[in-house]
Residue frames as a rotation matrix with the C-alpha (Angstrom) as fourth column:
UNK 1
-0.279 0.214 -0.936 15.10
0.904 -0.271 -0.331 103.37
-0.324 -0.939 -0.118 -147.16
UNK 2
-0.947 -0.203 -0.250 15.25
0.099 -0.922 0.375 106.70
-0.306 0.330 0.893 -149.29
UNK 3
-0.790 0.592 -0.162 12.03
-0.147 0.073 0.986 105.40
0.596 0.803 0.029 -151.25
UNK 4
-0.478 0.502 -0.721 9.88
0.878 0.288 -0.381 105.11
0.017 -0.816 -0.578 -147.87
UNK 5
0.404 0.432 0.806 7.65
-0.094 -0.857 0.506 107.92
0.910 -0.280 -0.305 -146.90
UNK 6
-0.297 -0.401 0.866 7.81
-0.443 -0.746 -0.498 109.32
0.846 -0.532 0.044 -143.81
UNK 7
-0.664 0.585 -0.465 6.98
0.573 0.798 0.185 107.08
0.480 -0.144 -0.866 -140.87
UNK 8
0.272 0.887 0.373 3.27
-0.150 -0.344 0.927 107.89
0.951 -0.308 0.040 -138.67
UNK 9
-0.164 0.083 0.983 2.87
-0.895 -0.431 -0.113 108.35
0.414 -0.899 0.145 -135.46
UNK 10
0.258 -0.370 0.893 2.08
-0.964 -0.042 0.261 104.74
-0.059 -0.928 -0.367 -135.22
UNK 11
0.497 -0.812 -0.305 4.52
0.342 0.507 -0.791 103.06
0.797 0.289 0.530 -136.94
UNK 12
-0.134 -0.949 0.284 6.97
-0.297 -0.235 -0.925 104.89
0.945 -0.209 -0.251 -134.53
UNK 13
-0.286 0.046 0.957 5.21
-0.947 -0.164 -0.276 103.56
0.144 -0.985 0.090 -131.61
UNK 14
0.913 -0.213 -0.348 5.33
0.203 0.977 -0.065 100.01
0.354 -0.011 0.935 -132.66
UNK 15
0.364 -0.921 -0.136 9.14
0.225 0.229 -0.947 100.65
0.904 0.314 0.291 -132.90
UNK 16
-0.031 -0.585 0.810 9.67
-0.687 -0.577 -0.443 101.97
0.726 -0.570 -0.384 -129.83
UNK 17
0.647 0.127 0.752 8.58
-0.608 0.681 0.408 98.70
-0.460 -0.721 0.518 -128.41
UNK 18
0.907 -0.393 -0.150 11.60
0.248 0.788 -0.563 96.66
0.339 0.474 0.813 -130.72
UNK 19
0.415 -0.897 -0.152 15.00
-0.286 -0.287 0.914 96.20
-0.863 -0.336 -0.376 -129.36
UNK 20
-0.186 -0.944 -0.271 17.84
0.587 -0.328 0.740 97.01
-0.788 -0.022 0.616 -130.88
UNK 21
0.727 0.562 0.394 16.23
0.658 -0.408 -0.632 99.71
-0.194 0.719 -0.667 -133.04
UNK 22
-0.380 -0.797 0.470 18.62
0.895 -0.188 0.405 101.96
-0.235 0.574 0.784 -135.18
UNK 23
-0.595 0.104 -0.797 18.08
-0.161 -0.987 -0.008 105.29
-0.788 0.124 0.604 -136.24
UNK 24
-0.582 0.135 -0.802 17.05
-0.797 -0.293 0.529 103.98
-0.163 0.947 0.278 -139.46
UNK 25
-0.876 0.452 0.167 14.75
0.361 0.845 -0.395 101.10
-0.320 -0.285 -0.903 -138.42
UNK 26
-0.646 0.727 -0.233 11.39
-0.754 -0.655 0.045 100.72
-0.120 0.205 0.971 -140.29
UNK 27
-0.142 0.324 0.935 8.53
-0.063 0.940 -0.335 98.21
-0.988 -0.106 -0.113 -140.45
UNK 28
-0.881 -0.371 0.293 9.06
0.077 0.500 0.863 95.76
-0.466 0.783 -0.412 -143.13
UNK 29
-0.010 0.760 0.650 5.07
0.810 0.387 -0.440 96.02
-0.586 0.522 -0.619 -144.14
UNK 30
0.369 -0.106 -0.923 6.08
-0.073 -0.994 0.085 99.69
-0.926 0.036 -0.375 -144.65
UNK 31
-0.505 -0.854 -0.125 8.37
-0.436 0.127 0.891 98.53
-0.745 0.504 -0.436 -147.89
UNK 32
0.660 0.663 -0.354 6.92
-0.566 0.128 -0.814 98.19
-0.494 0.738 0.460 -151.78
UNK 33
-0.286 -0.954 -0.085 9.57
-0.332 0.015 0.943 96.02
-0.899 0.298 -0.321 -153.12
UNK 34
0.504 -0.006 -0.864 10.56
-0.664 -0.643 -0.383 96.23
-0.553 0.766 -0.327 -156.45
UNK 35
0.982 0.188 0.031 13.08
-0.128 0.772 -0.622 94.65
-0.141 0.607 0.782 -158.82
UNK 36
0.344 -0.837 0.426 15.93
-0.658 -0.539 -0.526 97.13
0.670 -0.099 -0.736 -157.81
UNK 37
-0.289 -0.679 -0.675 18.25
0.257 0.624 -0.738 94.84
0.922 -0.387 -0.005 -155.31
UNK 38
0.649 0.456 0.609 17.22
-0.447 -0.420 0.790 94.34
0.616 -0.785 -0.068 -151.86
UNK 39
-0.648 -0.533 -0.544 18.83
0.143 0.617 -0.774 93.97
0.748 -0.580 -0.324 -148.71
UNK 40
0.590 0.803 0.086 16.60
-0.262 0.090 0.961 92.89
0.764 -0.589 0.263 -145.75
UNK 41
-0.815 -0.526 -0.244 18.40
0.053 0.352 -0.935 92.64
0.577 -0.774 -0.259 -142.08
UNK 42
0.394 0.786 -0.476 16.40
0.239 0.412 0.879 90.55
0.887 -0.460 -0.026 -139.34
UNK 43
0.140 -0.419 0.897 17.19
-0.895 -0.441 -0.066 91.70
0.424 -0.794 -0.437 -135.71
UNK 44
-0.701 -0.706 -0.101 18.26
-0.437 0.537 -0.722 89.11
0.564 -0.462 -0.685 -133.41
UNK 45
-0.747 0.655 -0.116 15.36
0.435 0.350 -0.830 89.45
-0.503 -0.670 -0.546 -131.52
UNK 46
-0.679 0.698 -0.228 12.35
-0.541 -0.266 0.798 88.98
0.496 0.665 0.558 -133.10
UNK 47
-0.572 0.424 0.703 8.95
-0.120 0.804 -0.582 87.61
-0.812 -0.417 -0.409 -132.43
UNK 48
-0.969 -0.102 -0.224 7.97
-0.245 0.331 0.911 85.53
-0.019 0.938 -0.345 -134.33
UNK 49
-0.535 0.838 0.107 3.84
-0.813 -0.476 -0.335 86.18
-0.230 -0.266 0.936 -135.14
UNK 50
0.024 0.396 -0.918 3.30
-0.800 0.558 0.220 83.04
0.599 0.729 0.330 -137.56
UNK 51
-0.829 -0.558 -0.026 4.11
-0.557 0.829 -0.046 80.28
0.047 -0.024 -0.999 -135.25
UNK 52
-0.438 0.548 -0.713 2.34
-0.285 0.668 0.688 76.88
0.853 0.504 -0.136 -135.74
UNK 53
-0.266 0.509 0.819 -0.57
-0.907 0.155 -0.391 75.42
-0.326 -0.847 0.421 -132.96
């Protein structure tokens, strides 16, 4: 989370449409990962964009 920039104006107005959002909530596309240990936590409620037709 430390290694994030700052979020934008709208990044923070996606989030304000996600429940249970945390102080520290951030979108995941936001995130460069690395080699350093991650921990990813999925909300409960999610929607889910991929689904199959």
């Amino acid at each position: 989370f430390d290694s994030l920039a700052e979020s934008s104006e709208d990044e923070d107005d996606m989030l304000d449409k996600a429940w249970g959002l945390e102080p520290d909530s951030r979108l995941s596309c936001q995130a460069r990962v690395t080699d350093e240990d991650l921990v990813v936590e999925i909300p409960r409620y999610t929607i889910n964009h991929a689904r199959e037709h």
